[in-house]
N, C-alpha and C positions, 0 to 999 in steps of 0.2 A: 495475595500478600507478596509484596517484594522481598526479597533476603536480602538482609545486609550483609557485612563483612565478619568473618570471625577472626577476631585478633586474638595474640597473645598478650596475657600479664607480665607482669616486669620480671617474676619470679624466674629464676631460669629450672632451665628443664633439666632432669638425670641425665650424663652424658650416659647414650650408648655406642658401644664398640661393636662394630660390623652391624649384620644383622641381628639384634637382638632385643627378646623383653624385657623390661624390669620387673621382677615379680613384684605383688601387690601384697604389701603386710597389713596388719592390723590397723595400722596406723595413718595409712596413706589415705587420702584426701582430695580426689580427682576432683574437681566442682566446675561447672556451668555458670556463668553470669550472666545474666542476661537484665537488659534496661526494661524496666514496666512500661507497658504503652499509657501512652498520655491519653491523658481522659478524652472522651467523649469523640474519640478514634473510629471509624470503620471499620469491614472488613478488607480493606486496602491499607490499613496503619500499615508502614515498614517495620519490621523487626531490626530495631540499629545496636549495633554495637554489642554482637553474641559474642563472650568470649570463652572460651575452656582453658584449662590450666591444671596442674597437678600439684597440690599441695604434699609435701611427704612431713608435715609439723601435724603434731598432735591436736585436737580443739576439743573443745565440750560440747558446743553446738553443731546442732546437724544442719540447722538451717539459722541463715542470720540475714539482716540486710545494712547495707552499708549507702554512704553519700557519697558521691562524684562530681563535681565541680564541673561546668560544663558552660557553653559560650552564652546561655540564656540563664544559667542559673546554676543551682545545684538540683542533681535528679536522683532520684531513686535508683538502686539498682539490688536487684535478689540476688542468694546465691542457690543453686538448686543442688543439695547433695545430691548423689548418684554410690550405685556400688561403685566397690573398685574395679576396675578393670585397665586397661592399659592406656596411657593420658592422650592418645591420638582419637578423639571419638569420630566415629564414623556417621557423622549426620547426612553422608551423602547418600547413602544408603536409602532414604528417605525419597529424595530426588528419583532415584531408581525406580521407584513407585508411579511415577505422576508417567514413565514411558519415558526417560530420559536415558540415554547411553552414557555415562559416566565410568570413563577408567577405574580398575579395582583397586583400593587402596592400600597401600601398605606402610609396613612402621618406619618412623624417620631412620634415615640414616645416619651416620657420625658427621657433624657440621652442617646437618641441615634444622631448618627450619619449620619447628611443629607446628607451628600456626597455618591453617586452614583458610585461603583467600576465594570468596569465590567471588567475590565483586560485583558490583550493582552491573544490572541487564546492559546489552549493550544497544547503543541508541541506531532502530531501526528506522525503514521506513513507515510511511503516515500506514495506519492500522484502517481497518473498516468496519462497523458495524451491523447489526442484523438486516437492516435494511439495503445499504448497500452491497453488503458484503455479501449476504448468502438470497434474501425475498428477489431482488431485482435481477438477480442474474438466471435463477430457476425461472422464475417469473419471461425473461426474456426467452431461453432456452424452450420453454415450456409453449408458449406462444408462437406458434409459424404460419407456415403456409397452408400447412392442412387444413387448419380450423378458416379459412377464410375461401379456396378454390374446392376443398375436396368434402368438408364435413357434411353443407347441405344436401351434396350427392349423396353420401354415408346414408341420411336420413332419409331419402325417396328409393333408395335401394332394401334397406333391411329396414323400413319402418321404425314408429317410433318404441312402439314393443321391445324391437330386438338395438334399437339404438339407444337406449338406458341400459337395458343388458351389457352393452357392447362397451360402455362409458364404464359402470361398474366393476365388469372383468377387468376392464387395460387399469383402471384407476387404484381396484382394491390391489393388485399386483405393485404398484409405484406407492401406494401408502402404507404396505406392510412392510414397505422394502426402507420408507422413511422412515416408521417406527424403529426398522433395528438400526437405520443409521443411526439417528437420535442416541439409543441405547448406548451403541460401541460408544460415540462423540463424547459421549458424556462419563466416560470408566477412564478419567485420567487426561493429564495432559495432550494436545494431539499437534503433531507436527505437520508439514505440508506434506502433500503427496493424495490428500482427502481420502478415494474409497482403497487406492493401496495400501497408503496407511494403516489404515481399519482390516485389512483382510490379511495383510501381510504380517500384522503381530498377533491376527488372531488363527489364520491356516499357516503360517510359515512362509519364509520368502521365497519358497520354490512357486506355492499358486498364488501369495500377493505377487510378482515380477513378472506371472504369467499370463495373471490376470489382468495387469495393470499396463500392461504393452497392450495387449489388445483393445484396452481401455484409450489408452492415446490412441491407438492408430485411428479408433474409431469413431475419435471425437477430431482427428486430425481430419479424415477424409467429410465427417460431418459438415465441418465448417465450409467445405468446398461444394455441397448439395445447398448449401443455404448461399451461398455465394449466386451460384447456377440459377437457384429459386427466384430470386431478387432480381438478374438480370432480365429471363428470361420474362419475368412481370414486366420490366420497365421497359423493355421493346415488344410487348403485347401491347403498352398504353401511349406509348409514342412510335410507331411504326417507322417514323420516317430517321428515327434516329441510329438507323441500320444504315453499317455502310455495303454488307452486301443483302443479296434480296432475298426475301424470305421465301422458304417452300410452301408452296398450297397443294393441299393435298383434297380429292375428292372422293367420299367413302358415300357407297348408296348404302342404306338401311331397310330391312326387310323388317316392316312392322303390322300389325294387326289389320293396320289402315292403306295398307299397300307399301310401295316401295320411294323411298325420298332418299333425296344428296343432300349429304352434309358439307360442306366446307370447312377442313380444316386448317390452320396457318401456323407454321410451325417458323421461329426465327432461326436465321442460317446460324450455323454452328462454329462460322468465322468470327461473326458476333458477337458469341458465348464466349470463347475463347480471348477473343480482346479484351473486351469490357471486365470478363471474370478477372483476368490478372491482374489488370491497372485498381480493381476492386481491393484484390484480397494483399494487395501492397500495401495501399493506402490503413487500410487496416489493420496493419503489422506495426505502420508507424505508430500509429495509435495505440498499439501493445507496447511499441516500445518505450512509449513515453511515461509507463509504468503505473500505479497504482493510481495515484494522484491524474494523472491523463484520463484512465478508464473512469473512475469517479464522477468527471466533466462531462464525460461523453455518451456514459449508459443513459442518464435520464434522455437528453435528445434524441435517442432512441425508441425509448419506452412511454413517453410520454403521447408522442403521437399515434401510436398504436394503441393506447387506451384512448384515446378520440375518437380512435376509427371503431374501437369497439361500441364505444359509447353513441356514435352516431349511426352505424347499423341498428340496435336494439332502440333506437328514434324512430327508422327506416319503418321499423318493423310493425309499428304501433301505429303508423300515420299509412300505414298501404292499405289498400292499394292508391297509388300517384294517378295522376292525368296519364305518366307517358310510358306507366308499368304494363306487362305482358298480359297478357289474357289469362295465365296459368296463376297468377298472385293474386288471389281471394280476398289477402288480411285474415286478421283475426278469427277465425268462423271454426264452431264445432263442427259442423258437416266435413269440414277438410279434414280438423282433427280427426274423425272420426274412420272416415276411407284411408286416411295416412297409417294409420296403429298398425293393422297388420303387415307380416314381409312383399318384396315384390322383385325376389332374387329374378334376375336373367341373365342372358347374354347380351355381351357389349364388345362394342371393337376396341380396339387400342385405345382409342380416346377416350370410352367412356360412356358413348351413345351405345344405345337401346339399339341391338340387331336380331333378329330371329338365329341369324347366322354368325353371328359373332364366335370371332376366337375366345371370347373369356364367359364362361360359365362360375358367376359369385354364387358365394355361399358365405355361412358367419368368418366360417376361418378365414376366408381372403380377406374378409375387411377388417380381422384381428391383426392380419399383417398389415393392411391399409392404413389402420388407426392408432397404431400402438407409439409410432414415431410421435405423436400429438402429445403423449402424455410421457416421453422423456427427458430428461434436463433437471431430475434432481439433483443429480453430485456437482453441477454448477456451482455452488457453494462451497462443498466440501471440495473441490476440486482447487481453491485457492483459501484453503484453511489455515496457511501459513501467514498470509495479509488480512487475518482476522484479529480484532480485540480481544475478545471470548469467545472461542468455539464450543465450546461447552453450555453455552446459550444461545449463540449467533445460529448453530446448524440445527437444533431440533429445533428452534421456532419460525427460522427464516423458512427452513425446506418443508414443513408442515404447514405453515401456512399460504405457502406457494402451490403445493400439493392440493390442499382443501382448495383455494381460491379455485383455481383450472377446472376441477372437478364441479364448481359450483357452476360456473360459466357452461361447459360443455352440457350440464345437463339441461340447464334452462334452454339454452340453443336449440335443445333438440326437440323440447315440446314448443318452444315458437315457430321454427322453422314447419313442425309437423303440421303447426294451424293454421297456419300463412300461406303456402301456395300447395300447388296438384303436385301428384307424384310426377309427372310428367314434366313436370317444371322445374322439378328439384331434381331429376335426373338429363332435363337437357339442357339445363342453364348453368354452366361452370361457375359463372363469377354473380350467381343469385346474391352473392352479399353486395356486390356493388352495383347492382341494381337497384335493390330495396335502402341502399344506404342515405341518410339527411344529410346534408340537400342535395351533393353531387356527387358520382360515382368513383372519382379524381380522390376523394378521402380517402375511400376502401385500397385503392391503387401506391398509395402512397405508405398507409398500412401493411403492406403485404411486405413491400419495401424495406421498410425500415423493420418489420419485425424479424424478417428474414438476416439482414445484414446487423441487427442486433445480437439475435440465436449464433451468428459467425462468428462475431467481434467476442462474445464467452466464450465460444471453444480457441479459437484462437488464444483466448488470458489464460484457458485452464488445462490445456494439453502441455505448452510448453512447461509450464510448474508442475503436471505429472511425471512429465519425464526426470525433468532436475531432480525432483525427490527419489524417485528411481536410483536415478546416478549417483547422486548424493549419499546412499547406503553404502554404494560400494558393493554390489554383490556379482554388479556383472563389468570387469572389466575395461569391458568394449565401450561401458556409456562414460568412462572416466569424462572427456570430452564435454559433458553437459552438465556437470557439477559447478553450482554456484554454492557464493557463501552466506550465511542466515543473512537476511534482511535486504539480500542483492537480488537482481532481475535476471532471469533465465535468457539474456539473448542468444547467446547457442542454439537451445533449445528453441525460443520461438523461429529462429533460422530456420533450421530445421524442419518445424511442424510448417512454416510457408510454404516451404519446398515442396512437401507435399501435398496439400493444399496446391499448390499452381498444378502440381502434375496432375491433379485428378481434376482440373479447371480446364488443362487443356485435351485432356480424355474428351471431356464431353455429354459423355453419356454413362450416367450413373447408374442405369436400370438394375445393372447386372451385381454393382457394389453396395446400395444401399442396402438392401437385405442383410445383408454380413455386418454393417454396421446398429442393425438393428439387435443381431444377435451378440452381438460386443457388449452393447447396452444390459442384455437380459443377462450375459454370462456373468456380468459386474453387480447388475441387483442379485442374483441366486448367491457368489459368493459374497456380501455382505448379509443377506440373512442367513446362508450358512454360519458365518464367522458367529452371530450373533445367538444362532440354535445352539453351537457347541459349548460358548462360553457360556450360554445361561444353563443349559441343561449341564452342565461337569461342574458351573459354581465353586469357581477358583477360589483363592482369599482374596487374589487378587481386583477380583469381580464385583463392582461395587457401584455400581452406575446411579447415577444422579435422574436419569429419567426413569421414571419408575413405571409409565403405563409401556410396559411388553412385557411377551410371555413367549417361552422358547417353543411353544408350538405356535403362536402368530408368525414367527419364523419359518420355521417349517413350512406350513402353509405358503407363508412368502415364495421361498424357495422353491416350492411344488406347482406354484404360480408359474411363474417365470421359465420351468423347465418345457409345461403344457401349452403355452405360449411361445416358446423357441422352435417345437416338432408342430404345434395349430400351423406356424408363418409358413414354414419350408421345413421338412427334416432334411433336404437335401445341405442347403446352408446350414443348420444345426451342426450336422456334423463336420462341416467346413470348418465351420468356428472353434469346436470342440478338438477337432485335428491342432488346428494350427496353435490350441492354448497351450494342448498335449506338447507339441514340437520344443514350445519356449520352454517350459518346463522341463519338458527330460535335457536341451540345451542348458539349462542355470544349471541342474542337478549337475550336470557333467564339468562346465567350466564356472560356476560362480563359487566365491569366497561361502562357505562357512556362514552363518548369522545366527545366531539363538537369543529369540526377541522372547524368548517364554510365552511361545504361540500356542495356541487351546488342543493340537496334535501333543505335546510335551504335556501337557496336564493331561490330557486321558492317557496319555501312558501313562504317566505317574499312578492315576487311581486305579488304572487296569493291573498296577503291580502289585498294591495296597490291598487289592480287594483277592487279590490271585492269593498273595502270601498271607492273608487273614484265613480264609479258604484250606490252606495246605496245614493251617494249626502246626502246632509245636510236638505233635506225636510223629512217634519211629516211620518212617518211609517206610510202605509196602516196596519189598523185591522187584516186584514188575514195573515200578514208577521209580526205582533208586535213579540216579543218574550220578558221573562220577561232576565232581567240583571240586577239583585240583586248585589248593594251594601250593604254588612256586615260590620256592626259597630263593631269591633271585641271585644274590654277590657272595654267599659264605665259602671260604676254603678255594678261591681262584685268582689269579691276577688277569684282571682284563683292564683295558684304558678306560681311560677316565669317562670319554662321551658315548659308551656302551655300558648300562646300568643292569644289561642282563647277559648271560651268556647265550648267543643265538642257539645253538644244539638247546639249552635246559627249553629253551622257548618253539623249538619248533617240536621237541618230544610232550610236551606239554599241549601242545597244539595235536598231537597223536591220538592222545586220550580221550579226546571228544568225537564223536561219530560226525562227518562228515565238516569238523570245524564249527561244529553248531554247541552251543555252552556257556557256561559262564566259568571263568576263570580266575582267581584273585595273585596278582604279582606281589609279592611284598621283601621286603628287602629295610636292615635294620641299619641306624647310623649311633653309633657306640656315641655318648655325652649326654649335655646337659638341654631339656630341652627347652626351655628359657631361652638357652644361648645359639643352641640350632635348629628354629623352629623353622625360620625362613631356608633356610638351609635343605630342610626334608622338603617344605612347598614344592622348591626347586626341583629338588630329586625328584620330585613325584610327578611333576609336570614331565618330568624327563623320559623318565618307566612306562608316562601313559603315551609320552606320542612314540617311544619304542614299540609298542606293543602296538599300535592301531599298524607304524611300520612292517612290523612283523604278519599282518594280518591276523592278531589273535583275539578273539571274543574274549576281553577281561577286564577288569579295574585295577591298577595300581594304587597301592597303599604303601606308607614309608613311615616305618616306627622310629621315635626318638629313645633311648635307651639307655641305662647305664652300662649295660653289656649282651652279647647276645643272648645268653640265658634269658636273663630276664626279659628282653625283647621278645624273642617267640614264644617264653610263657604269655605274655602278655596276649600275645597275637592268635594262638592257637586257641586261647579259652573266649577271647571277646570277636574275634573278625564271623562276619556272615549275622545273618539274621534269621531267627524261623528254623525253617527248616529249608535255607538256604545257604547256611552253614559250610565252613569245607568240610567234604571226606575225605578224600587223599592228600599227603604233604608229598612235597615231592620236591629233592633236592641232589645237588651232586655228592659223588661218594670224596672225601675229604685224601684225595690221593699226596695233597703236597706234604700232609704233616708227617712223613717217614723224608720229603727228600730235602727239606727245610725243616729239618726236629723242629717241630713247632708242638711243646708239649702241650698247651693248652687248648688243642683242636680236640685230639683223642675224648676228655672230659667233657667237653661242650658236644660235641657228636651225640656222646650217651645220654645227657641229659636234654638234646632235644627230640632223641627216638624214646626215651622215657614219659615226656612230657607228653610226646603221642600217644603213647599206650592208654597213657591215665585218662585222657582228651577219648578216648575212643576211635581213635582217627589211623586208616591205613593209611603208611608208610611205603613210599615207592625213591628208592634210593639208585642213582645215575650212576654207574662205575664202568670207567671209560666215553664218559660225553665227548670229549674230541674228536674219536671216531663214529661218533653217533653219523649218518646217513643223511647230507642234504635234501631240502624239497626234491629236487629233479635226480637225484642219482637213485638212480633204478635199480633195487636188490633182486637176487635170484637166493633160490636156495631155499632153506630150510627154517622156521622159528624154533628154535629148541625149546619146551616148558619142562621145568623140573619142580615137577609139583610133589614135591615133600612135605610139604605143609598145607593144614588146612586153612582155605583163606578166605570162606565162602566165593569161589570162584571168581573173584577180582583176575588172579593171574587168567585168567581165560577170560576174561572181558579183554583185558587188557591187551593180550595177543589177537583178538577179533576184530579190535579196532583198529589195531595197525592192517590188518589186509583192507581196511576201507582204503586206506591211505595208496595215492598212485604211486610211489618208492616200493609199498610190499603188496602189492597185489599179484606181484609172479609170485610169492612165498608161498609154502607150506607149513602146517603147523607138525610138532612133533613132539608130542606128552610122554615124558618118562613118569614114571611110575615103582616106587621100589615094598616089593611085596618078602614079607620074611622066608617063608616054605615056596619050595617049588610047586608045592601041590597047588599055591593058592595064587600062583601066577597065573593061571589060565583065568579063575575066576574071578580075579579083579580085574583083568582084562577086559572082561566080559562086561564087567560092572561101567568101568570106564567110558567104553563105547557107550553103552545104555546111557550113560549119564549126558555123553555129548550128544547122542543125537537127542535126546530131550530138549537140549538146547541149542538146537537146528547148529551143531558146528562140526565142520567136517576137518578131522585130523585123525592122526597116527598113532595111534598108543602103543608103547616098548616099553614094558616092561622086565626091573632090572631087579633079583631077587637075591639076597642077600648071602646065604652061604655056598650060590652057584658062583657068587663072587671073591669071595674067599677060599673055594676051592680051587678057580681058578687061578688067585694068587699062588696056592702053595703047592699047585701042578707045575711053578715057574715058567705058564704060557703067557704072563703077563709081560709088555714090554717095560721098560724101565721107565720110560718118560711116565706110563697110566699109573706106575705104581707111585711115585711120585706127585703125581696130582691126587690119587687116591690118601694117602698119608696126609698133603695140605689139606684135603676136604676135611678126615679128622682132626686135623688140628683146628680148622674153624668151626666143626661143631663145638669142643670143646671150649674153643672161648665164647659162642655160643651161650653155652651153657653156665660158665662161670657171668658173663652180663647179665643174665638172667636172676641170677641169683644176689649180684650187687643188685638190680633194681629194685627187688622183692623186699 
């Protein structure tokens, strides 16, 4: 469905001043227009002419409908009451669903304009559909060289026993791995970028960017084996088209039947290297001429290699020929019959049968052998963005491309199995273009075009991996290869040439194609991972249109692909797994931020849901208390305007928690109306929170709107926290200005928010002297003094415990006074004391200070004047002590 426009009605809108809402009374009357679609519409009818509007007049009706005059006539139009809510509706929100990044919205401002534009699509280029867009191009990818020099060997090596096995294993891996593409493709809108796309909204942009680099390199260096493939076929079938001369090479074979020379002819590597370049240009132009070009060009590709298919499986039904080998039977169950079982050996380099041969096969080499054969499903997805409907186009193009392959390779393997000797099928490389109708020149031509078909995809779908890469924005460095919707990646396909020519002029792939095999399986493991998480945590957001999968056919997938990457090579394995690690902790370090609400964010979500259902709403056990400081962030200080906390209340805040691990709540009150300062606190609050990530503190900030502070931290004290995640401690500065600025109404509000505590249940940890509070690095010595005169279930001794974690007090000592009434009973609470800390593995000093040896030594006049003095202020503050107590009560 296309979106139209939403206008405004003539009615004008409430002015508002600054940032503000208009509250919504009884009376108000926000309404929806919207035009009825014309009969006998599709699901492609546009929705035209949406309007919103805020009525503030009274009506009777909730619903009515009205005529509009219009260029064809007059049309219907409804009006869809709604509550009230504020007259800016956020229908963009919606958009956010389909995987759309849309700015957050906020309320008009004074002299702007409420109406909502978001305008018809903008006119791209030509779209493709299922057939060319996602069948032809897997389809191409998926078709190579393998199946035409290497598979009949496949078959004379491991039999046809273990070569349906073998077809099966590489196949059910590639078709579990289409199933959960299918899946994702289908859960929403999808932009280009194909399997990074999918992995990167659903693991996070750290392993889609890390995975999806490796994804291009690997389809980038791809193009250049198939580049190599293709030459090196068409000067095996025209020799003299070499301009320098080829190596022959003479390997004797040590066989049952004695000893024979092989001749083998290898084309010179000056060759390779010409021909590859002036190849993989010409087919860059052909990238560049962009969507509409590729279109022209894939069928002349693909057409003739389904001839040449077509004309082998002719070959194959009419052999044996007049001028076929003596090993090509035809059709015959006695061959089938000796073929079924394996006939693992050794072979040289080439391939031939040697007693002595460097290579000793087994299943697993030809797991590696064979696997390349059945990759090239994210072809498709891989130019997702030049689709009509991906949501259609990718699960049936790339499922039936999958199925089709899988069909062919199996039937191959029981004809080939019937048709000639083992012998024939392990020393005849190019058995298909032997047995091929009418001339061997198809098979040759075949190999050709299918090869330099498989290039001309990676070449269209690497450079649009990367763009969409870039095009997030996560890493910097690709700024460079960002295009804009509906344009061509030439940068990027620069780029991927680039590399591509340099592995053309390399030469010799032996030692890279492995790596790019493992690129391929790191890419299917994370899309059926992506695919396991989301179905197994069943988001809301989680809603996919393809309904055949299941999060353990995932699994599976993924358990495929892992067993499969350590079958080829574990050496490469972790080659590939190193170098994903490397991109990855790289983004981690330098890329932007991104939160696509990837399926990591939803399991933590449920893992917190399920953690705090768990913890129940009953009193915390002692041994599981932990503190959860509330920070009164601004009250009773002058600090500037762009610091919304004082650093000392935030790094002693950060004290409290054992080694900085916690959760912490900042909150902080803005005195008015909140109508009027809503946007106001957002602000502040965005402000408090990148303060505090500055600060390095484990917390949330929160920003109450308020008539006054009273009522704010009433507010805040009884609703903030959840569970039994609640805060325990408030924690705030001691209110020192209000004696040097008479500021009489601090004093009152002080009492009533240590009051407010009491009632709330909530210990009270009051800052007096924050300005000499202790920076991060200034290193204290000395002593912690605890004046534990009050019972506080040993908070105050937590709290001094936690500071010697802290590297500022870890030279410190602690030092527990103690005030006992009788001398007598100083020894034994001494006693007591000790006993009590070492229960509580804490090692300090207890002194003990007993109350009439105190008094006696006042009126011994051994006391000096300054102790008597602070002795005197001490009772004078119990005694107001005690008088607050008594207003509270």
């Amino acid at each position: 469905m296309d979106i139209g426009e939403i206008e405004s009605t003539d009615e004008e809108m409430p002015a508002h001043t600054g940032r503000q809402y208009s509250p919504v009374t009884l009376h108000d009357r926000p309404v929806i227009e919207m035009s009825s679609l014309e009969a006998g519409t599709s699901s492609e009818t546009s929705l035209k002419n949406v309007k919103v509007r805020s009525n503030l007049e009274s009506t009777a009706n909730g619903m009515e409908s009205h005529t509009r005059g219009g260029p064809g006539g007059s049309q219907t139009e409804s009006k869809l009451e709604l509550f009230g809510f504020d007259s800016l509706v956020n229908i963009l929100g919606l958009k956010s669903m389909t995987g759309e990044q849309i700015p957050a919205p906020s309320s008009p401002r004074e002299g702007e304009d409420v109406s909502i534009t978001l305008g018809r699509p903008k006119e791209t280029g030509p779209k493709m559909g299922t057939m060319m867009g996602v069948f032809v191009p897997c389809l191409q990818n998926i078709l190579g060289i393998i199946y035409y020099i290497r598979f009949s060997w496949i078959v004379g090596m491991a039999g046809i026993g273990d070569s349906l096995m073998l077809v099966a294993f590489c196949g059910s891996c590639t078709f579990l791995t289409a199933i959960s593409l299918s899946a994702i493709a289908t859960n929403g809108a999808m932009k280009g970028g194909g399997p990074y796309y999918l992995i990167g909204r659903a693991l996070g942009p750290e392993v889609g960017v890390s995975i999806g680099l490796c994804f291009f390199l690997g389809n980038a260096v791809a193009g250049a084996m198939y580049v190599l493939g293709a030459i090196e076929t068409f000067l095996d079938a025209v020799p003299n088209a070499g301009f320098f001369k080829e190596s022959v090479t003479i390997v004797s074979n040590a066989t049952m039947n004695g000893t024979t020379a092989t001749t083998v002819s290898t084309p010179s590597l000056h060759d390779l290297q010409i021909y590859g370049v002036i190849v993989t240009i010409l087919l860059c132009f052909i990238v560049f001429g962009g969507v509409k070009m590729i279109n022209k060009v894939a069928p002349a590709f693909l057409i003739p290699v389904l001839f040449s298919l077509f004309c082998i499986f002719i070959g194959v039904f009419v052999a044996p020929r007049s001028n076929a080998s003596s090993g090509v039977t035809g059709l015959k169950l006695g061959t089938f019959r000796d073929n079924w079982g394996s006939g693992y050996q050794r072979t040289t380099n080439a391939g031939v049968p040697d007693l002595m041969g460097p290579i000793n096969w087994s299943f697993n080499d030809l797991v590696g052998l064979f696997f390349p054969a059945v990759t090239g499903i994210m072809a498709g997805s891989n130019r997702s963005a030049s689709l009509k409907d991906t949501q259609r186009s990718i699960p049936v193009g790339t499922l039936a491309a999958t199925l089709t392959t899988s069909c062919l390779y199996i039937i191959s393997v029981l004809l080939f199995g019937a048709m000639a000797t083992r012998e024939e099928l392990l020393a005849n490389r190019l058995l298909t273009a032997e047995v091929a109708w009418p001339v061997p020149a198809v098979i040759y031509v075949g190999i050709i075009l299918s090869t330099l078909g498989a290039a001309l995809q990676s070449l269209t779908g690497a450079p649009r991996l990367l763009a969409a890469i870039a095009n997030d924005d996560i890493l910097p460095v690709l700024k460079y290869f960002r295009v804009s919707e509906g344009g061509e990646p030439h940068l990027a396909t620069l780029f991927t040439a680039f590399i591509c020519i340099c592995c053309v002029i390399i030469g010799n792939l032996d030692l890279i194609t492995p790596t790019i095999t493992m690129f391929f399986l790191l890419c299917y493991a994370g899309v059926n991972l992506s695919c396991f998480l989301l179905d197994l945590l069943d988001a809301p957001s989680w809603r996919p249109r393809w309904k055949f999968h299941h999060w353990s056919l995932s699994l599976i997938g993924a358990l495929l692909c892992i067993v499969i990457m350590f079958l080829i090579s574990w050496s490469f394995t972790v080659i590939s797994l190193a170098l994903a690690s490397l991109i990855y902790y790289y983004v981690s370090l330098k890329g932007k931020a991104g939160d696509w609400g990837d399926g990591f964010k939803s399991a933590y979500f449920q893992l917190a849901l399920r953690s705090l259902r768990s913890l129940g709403a009953n009193q915390v056990h002692p041994k599981n208390w932990y503190p959860i400081p509330l920070v009164f962030c601004r009250p009773w200080g002058k600090l500037p305007e762009n610091v919304p906390c004082h650093p000392k209340l935030a790094d002693f805040a950060n004290c409290m928690k054992k080694k900085g691990r916690g959760m912490s709540i900042f909150a902080s009150i803005i005195d008015g109306d909140y109508h009027v300062l809503a946007e106001d606190a957002k602000i502040a609050c965005r402000q408090l929170d990148t303060y505090i990530d500055y600060k390095r503190c484990e917390g949330v900030a929160e920003i109450i709107v308020a008539p006054n502070m009273s009522e704010g931290f009433r507010g805040i004290v009884q609703t903030m926290g959840l569970g039994n995640l609640k805060p325990n401690i408030v924690v705030m500065r001691y209110p020192e200005i209000w004696r040097r600025e008479n500021l009489s109404q601090i004093p009152s509000t002080f009492v009533s928010i240590i009051n407010d505590c009491i009632i709330a249940n909530k210990a009270v940890v009051i800052v007096k002297g924050l300005d000499e509070w202790p920076g991060e690095y200034q290193r204290q010595y000395g002593t912690i003094d605890l004046y534990w005169i009050v019972r506080d279930g040993g908070l105050m001794l937590l709290l001094s415990q936690l500071l010697l974690t802290k590297a500022s007090f870890e030279s410190c000592k602690i030092q527990v006074f103690c005030i006992a009434e009788e001398d007598t009973e100083a020894e034994e609470l001494k006693a007591d004391v000790k006993k009590f800390l070492y229960d509580l593995r804490m090692q300090a000093e207890v002194i003990v200070v007993t109350i009439k040896s105190w008094e006696a030594h006042v009126e011994e006049g051994h006391q000096q004047e300054e102790s008597m003095a602070a002795f005197t202020n001490a009772q004078r503050e119990f005694s107001y002590l005690a008088e607050m107590k008594e207003t509270a009560s």
